[in-house]
C-alpha positions in Angstrom: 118.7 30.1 69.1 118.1 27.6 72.1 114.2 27.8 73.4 115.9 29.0 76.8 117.8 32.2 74.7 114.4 32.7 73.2 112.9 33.0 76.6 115.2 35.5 78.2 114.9 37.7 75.0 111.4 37.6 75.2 111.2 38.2 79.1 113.9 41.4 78.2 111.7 42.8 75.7 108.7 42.4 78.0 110.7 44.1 80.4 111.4 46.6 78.2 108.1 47.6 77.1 106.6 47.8 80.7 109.4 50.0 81.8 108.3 52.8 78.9 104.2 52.1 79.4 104.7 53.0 82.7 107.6 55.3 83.2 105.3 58.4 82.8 105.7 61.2 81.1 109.1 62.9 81.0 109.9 66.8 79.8 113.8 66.9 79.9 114.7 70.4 80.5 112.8 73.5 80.2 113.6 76.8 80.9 113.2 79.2 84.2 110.2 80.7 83.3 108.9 77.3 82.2 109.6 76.4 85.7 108.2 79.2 87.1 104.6 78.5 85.0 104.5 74.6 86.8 105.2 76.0 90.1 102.3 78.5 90.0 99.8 76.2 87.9 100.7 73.3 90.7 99.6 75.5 93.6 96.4 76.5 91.0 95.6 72.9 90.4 96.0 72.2 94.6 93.6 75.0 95.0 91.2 73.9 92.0 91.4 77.4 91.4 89.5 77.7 88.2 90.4 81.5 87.6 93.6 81.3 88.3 93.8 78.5 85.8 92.7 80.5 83.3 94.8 83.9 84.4 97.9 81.5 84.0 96.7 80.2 80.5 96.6 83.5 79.0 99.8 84.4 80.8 101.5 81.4 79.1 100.2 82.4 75.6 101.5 85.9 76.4 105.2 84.5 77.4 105.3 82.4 74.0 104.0 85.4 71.6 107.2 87.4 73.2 109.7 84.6 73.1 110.2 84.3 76.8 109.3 80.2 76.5 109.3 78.0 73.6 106.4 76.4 71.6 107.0 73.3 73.2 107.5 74.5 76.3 103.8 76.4 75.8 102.4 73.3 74.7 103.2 71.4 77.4 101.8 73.5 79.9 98.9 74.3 78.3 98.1 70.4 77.7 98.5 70.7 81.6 95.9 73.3 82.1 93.6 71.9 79.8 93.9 68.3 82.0 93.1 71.1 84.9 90.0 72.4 82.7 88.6 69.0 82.7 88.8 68.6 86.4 91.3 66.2 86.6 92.8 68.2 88.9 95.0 65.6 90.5 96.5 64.4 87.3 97.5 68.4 86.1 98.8 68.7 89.5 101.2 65.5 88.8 102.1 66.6 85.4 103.4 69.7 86.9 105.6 68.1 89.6 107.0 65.7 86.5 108.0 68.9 84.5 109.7 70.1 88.1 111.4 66.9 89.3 112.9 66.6 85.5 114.7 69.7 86.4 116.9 68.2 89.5 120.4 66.9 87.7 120.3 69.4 85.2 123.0 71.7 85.1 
């Protein structure tokens, strides 16, 4: 392989690598009540609203015990309130409009 070949691999794989550091975080699809949870703990992270935050936690644990959202799906939001716990308010908030915006081209 010529030292110019080498180069455009190389620059590709950089490319490559940047594009998945920085892509984010993605969710795929999640359910409507997963959808729901985002929406609420979005306007709870915009209001800093610390009890809320925590009515929504228990309300997520409660909707995986019965079913109604899926481990993963649990996880995920809670992660999200747990960024919210540790004031990173801004950063929750974000992580919830990621787990909405995944949802636009799903059927």
């Amino acid at each position: 392989m010529s030292i110019r070949n080498r180069l455009r691999l190389a620059a590709c794989q950089l490319a490559l690598i940047c594009a998945v550091l920085f892509s984010g975080c993605s969710y795929g699809e999640v359910s409507g009540n997963t959808y729901q949870y985002a929406k609420a703990l979005y306007s709870i992270c915009n209001r800093h609203d610390a009890e809320g935050l925590e009515k929504a936690s228990r309300q997520i644990a409660a909707a995986e015990a019965q079913g109604e959202i899926t481990t993963q799906e649990a996880e995920w939001l809670q992660e999200i309130v747990a960024e919210a716990r540790n004031d990173h308010w801004e950063d929750a908030m974000q992580d919830c409009r990621q787990m909405m915006e995944d949802q636009i081209g799903q059927p």
